[in-house]
C-alpha positions as CSV (number, residue, x, y, z in Angstrom):
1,X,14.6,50.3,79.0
2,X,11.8,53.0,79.4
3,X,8.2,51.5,78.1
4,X,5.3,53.5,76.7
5,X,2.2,54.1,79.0
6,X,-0.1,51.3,78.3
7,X,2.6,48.9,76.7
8,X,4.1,45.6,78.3
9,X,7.5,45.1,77.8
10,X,8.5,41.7,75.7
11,X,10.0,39.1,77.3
12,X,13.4,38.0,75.9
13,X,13.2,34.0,75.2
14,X,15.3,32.3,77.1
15,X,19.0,31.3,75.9
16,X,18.4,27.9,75.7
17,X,15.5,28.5,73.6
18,X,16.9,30.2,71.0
19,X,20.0,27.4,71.1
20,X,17.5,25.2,70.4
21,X,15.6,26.9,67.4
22,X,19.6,27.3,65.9
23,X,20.2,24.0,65.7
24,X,16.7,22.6,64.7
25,X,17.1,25.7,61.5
26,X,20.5,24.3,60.9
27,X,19.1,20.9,60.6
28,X,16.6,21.6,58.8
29,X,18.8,23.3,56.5
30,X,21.2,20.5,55.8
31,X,18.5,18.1,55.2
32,X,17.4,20.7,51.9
33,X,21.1,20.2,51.5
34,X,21.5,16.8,51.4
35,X,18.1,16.5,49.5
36,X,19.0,18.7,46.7
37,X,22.4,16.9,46.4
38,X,21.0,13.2,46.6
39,X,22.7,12.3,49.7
40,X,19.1,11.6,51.4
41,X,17.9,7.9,50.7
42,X,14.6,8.6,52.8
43,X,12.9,11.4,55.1
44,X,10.9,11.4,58.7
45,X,8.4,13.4,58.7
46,X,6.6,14.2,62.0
47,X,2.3,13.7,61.5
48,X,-0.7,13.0,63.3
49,X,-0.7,9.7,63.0
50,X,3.0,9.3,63.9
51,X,6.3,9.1,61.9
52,X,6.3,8.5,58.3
53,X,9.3,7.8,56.4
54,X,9.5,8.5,52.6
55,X,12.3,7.0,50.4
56,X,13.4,8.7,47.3
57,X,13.1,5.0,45.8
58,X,9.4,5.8,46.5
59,X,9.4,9.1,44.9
60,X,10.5,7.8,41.6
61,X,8.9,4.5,41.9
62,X,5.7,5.4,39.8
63,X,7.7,7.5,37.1
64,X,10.1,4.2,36.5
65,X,7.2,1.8,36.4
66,X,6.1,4.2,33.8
67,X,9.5,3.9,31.6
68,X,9.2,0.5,32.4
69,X,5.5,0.3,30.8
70,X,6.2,2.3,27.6
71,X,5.8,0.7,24.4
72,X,8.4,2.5,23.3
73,X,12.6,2.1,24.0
74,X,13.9,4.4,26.8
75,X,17.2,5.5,27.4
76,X,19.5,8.1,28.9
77,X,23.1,8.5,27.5
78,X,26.4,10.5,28.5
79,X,27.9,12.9,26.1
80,X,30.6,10.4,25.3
81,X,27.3,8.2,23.3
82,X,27.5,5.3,26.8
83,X,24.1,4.3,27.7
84,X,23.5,5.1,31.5
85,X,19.9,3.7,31.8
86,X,17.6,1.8,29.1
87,X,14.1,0.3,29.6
88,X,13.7,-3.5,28.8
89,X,11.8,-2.5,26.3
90,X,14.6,-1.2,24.3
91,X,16.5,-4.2,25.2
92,X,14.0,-6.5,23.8
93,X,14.6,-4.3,20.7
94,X,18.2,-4.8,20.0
95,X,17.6,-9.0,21.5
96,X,20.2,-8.2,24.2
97,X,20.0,-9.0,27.4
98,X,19.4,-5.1,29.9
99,X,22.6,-6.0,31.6
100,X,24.8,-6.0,28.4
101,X,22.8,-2.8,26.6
102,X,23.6,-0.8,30.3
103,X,27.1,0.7,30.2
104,X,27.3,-0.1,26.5
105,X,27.7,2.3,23.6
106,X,24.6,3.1,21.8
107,X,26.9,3.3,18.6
108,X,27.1,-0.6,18.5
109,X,23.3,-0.8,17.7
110,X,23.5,1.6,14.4
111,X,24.5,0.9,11.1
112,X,28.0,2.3,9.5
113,X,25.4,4.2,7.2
114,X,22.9,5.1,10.0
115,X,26.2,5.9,12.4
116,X,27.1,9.0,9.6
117,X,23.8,10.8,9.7
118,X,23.3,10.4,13.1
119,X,26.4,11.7,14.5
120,X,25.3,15.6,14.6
121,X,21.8,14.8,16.1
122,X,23.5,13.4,18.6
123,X,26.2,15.6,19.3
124,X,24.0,18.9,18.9
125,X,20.4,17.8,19.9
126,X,19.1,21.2,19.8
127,X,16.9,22.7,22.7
128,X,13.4,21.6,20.7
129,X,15.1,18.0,20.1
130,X,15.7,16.5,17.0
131,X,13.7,13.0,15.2
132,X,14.7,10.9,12.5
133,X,14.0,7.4,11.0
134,X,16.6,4.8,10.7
135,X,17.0,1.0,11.6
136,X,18.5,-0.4,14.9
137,X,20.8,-3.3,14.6
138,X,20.2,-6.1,17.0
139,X,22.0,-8.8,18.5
140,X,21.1,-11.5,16.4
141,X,22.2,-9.4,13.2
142,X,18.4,-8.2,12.2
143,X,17.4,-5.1,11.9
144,X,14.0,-2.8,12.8
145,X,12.9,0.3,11.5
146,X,12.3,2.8,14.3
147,X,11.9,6.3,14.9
148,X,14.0,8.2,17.5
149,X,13.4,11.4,18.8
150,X,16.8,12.9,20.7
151,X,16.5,15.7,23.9
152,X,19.4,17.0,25.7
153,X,19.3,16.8,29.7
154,X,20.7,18.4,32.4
155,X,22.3,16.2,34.7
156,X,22.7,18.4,38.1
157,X,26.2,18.7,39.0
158,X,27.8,18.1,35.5
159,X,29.1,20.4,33.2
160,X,28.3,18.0,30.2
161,X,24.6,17.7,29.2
162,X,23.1,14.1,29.0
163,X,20.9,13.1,26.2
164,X,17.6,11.6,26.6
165,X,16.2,9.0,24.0
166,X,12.9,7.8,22.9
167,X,12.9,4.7,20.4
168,X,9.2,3.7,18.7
169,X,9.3,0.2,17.0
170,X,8.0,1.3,13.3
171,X,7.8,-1.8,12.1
172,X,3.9,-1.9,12.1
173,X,3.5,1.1,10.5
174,X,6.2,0.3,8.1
175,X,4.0,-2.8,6.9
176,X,1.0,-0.6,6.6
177,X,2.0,1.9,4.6
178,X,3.5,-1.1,1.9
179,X,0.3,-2.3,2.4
180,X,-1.5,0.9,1.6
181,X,1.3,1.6,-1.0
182,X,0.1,-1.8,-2.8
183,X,-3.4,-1.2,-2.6
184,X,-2.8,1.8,-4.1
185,X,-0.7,0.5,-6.9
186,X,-3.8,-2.1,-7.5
187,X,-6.0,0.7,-7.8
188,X,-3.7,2.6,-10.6
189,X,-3.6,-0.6,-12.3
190,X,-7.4,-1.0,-12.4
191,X,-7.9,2.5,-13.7
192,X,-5.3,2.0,-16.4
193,X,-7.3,-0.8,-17.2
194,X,-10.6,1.2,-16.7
195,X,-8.8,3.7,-19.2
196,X,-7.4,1.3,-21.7
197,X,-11.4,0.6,-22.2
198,X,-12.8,3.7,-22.0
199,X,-10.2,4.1,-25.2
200,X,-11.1,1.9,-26.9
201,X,-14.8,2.1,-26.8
202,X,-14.0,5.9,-27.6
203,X,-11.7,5.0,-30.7
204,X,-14.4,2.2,-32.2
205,X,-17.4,3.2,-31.6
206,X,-17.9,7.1,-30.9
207,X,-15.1,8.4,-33.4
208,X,-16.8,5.7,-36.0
209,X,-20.0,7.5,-35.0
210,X,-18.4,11.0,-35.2
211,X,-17.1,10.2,-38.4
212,X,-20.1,8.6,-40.0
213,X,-21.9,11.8,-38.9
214,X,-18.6,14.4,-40.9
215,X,-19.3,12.4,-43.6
216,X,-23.0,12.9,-44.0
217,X,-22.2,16.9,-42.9
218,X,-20.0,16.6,-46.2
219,X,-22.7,15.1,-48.2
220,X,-25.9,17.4,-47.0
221,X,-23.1,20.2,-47.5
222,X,-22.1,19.7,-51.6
223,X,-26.1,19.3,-51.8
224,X,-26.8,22.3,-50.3
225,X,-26.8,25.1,-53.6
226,X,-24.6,27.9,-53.8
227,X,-27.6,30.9,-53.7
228,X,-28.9,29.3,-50.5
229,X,-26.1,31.9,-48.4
230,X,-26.6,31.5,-45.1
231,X,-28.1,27.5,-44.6
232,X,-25.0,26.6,-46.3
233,X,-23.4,28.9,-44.1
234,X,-24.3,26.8,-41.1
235,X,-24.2,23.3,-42.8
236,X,-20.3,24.3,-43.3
237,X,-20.1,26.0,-40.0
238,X,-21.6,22.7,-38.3
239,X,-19.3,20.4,-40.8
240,X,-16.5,22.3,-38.8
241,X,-17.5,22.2,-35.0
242,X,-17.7,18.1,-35.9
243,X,-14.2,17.9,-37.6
244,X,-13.0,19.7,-34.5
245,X,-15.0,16.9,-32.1
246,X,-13.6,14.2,-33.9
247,X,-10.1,15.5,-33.5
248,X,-10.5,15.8,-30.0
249,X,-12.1,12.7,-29.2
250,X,-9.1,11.1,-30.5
251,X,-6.3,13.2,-28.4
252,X,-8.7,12.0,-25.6
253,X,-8.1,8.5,-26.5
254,X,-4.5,8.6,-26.8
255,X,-4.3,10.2,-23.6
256,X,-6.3,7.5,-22.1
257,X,-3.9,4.7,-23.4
258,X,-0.7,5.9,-25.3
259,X,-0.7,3.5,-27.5
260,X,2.8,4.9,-28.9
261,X,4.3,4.1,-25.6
262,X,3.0,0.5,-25.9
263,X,4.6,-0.4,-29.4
264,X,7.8,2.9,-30.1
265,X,9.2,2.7,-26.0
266,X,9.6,5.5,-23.5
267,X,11.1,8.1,-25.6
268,X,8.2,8.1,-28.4
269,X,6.0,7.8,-25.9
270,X,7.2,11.1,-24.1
271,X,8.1,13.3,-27.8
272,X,4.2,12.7,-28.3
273,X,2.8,13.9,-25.3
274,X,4.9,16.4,-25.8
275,X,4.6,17.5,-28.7
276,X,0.4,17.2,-28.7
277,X,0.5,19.5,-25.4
278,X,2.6,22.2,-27.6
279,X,0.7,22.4,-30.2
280,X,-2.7,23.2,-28.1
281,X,-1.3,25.5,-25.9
282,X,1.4,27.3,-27.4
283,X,3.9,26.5,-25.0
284,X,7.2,25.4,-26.3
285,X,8.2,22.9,-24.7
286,X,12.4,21.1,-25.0
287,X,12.7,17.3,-25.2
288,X,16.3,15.8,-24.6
289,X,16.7,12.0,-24.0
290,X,19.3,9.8,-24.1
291,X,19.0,6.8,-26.2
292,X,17.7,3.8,-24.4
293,X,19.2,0.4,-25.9
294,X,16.6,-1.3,-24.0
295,X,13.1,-1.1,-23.0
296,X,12.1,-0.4,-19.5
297,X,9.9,-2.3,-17.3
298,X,6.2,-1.2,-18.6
299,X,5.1,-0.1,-15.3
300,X,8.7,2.2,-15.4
301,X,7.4,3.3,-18.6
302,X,3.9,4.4,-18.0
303,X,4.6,6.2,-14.5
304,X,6.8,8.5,-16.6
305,X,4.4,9.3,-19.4
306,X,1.8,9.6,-16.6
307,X,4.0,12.0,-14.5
308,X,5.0,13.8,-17.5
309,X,1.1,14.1,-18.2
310,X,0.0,15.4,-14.8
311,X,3.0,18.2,-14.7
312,X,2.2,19.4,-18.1
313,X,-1.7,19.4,-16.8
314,X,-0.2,21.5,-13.8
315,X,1.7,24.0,-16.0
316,X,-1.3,24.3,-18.2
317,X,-3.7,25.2,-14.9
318,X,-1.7,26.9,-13.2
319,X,1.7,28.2,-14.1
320,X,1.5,30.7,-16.8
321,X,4.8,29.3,-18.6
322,X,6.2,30.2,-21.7
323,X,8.9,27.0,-21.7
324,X,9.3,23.8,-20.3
325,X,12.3,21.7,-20.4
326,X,11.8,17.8,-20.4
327,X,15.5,15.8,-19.8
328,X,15.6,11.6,-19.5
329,X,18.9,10.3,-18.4
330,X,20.1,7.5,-17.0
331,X,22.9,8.3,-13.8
332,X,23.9,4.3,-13.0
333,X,21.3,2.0,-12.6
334,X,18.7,4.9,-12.3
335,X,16.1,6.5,-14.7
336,X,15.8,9.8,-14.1
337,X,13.1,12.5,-15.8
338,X,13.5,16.7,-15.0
339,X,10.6,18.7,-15.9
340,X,11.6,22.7,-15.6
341,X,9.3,25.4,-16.2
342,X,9.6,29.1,-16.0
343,X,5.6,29.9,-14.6
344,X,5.0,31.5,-11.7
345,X,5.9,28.8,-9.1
346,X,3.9,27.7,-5.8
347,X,4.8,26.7,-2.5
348,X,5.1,22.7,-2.3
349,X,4.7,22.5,1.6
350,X,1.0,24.3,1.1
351,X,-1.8,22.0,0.2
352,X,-4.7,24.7,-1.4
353,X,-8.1,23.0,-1.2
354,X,-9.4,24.3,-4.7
355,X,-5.6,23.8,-6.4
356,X,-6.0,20.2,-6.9
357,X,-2.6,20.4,-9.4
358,X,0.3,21.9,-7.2
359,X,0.8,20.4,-3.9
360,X,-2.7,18.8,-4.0
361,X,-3.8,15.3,-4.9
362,X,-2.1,15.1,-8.3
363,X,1.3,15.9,-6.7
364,X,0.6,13.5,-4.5
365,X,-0.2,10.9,-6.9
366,X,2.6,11.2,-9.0
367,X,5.1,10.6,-5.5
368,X,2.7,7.2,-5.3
369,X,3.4,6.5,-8.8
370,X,7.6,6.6,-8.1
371,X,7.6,5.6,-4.3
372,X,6.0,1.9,-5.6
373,X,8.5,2.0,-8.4
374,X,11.6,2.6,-5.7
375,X,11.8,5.5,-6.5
376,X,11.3,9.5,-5.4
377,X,10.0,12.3,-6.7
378,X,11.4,15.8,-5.7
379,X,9.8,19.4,-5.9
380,X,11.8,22.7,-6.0
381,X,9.7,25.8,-7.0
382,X,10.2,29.2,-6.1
383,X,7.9,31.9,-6.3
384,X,7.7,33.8,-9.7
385,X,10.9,31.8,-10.6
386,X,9.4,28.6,-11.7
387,X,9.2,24.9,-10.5
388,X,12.0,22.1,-11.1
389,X,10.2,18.3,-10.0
390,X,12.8,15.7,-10.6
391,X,11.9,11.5,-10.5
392,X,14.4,9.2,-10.1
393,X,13.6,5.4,-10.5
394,X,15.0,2.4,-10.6
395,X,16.0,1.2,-14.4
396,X,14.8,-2.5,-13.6
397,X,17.5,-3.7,-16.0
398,X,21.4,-3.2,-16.7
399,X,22.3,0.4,-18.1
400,X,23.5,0.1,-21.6
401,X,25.5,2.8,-23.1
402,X,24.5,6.4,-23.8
């Protein structure tokens, strides 16, 4: 081989060279191999200061001392529900000993209720996970309120994806918020106390007062003579704008404590509030109740009328209705009140600032009001097509007949 003017030719390495390189690069390729595929349990690696070896037990170490300090349960199941790893956190959960939760269906620690909704999370996950609230059954027969939040995993190697689970002990939290729901329900009591005497100094002393005060208007108004046009004008004039205060210093009052409620039942109680928020604002509004044999606790009783109060407040402020439809049943061993209008609607997921009424605090008040009773309060509305809330509580006493 000819070589340019100026230019050394290269040396070929040697034979045994290059041998060597080949078998160092396959070597080096079987260990990425073998690593990729587990079959490594540690690694040499040449340094400075010598050989080091690194184990894949301490790869993972930190990550499982992690999962082993969680608060929360851990575990990591097969398609087929078995549980391939758990943290002793999650055993001390379920009061089993780690051995016996390992290798064990996770089925075993749901109830037959809890079993039923929780078959599709678990058999479709999703790719963003999926969450939900139910109670774990443990050994000893109790059971704890937790919250479990699913992910599907990728096991290398297998055609069927392994799920990953997350289990946070909500029992704290569960005795908070029935702490927080009873403080709240100590709070509504005290203003429907507060109410009941804000009524009743209303009713005895300032309609007396208003009334004293129409009566004298009357009086100073038959004095006044017939020639004198326009002072008798505004004697009458002012005889009215009293009349008018007296009349709604009274609605006021009822409002405040419906004292129809206290001494007719539920059903009087609702055909009055009713009926008084028809006749001020023109809206018709459709009352159909079953007949009640029996009263209903008084706290049942007053959440209605006060749900029923703060809807019609809503439709007043806000929906532009022409009809509501009010319906009491009784489905079982349940109460249940449906309030349908045909406003404009809202969105009950948005929370305006200055729309105190729809989605704001009244909303949430009246779900307070049923949620301490046992009971719920749902919200349909659709834009321009009008707004459905349903409450369902408990009766507190045997359903009679219809």
């Amino acid at each position: 081989m000819k070589t340019a003017p100026g230019q050394r030719a290269s040396r070929p390495a040697p034979s045994g060279e290059l041998a060597k390189l080949r078998v160092r690069l396959a070597e080096a390729e079987e260990t990425l191999r073998a690593i990729r595929t587990g079959e490594v349990d540690a690694v040499v690696v040449a340094g400075k200061a010598g050989p080091q070896v690194f184990t894949l037990q301490g790869a993972g170490h930190a990550y499982r001392v992690l999962i082993e300090s969680m608060n929360e349960g851990a575990l990591t199941l097969t398609a087929g529900k078995v549980i391939l790893y758990a943290n002793r956190c999650f055993a001390r959960m379920v009061k089993c000993p780690l051995e016996q939760v390992i290798g064990g269906s996770f089925r075993r620690f749901l109830s037959a209720e809890d079993q039923a909704t929780f078959r599709p999370l678990l058999n479709r996950p999703g790719k963003s996970g999926s969450k939900r609230q139910m109670f774990l059954k443990a050994g000893d027969g109790s059971q704890m309120p937790v919250h479990v939040s699913i992910r599907s995993l990728a096991m290398p190697g297998s055609k069927n994806a392994a799920l990953g689970m997350v289990v946070t002990d909500m029992t704290e939290a569960r005795r908070t918020e029935e702490l927080l729901r009873a403080l709240t329900h100590r709070v509504v009591q005290a203003q429907e106390v507060e109410r009941g005497r804000v009524a009743l100094e209303l009713h005895d002393n300032i309609t007396q007062l208003l009334c004293a005060v129409l009566v004298r208007c009357q009086t100073l108004v038959g004095h006044i003579p017939n020639r004198s046009g326009p002072v008798r004008g505004e004697a009458i004039k002012l005889q009215t704008i009293i009349g008018k205060t007296v009349q709604e210093v009274e609605r006021i009052s009822h409002n405040l404590r419906p004292s129809v409620l206290v001494h007719l039942g539920l059903v009087a109680g609702l055909q009055e509030i009713s009926t008084e928020f028809a006749n001020r604002t023109g809206v018709s509004v459709k009352l159909v109740c079953v007949r009640l044999n029996s009263r209903l606790p008084p706290d049942t009783e007053l959440a209605l009328c006060r749900i029923l109060q703060e809807t019609l407040r809503n439709v007043e402020k806000h929906a532009r209705a022409r009809r509501v439809k009010v319906h009491l049943t009784r489905p079982g061993g349940l109460v249940q009140l449906k309030i349908n209008d045909d406003g404009i609607g809202f969105n009950p997921h948005h929370r305006p600032s200055r729309r105190k009424g729809n989605g704001g605090f009244g909303l949430l008040g009246m779900r307070e009001r049923a949620a301490y009773l046992g009971g719920t309060l749902d919200v349909k509305s659709v834009l321009n097509q009008g707004t459905t809330i349903q409450i369902q509580v408990p009766s507190g006493n045997p359903c009679g007949p219809h």
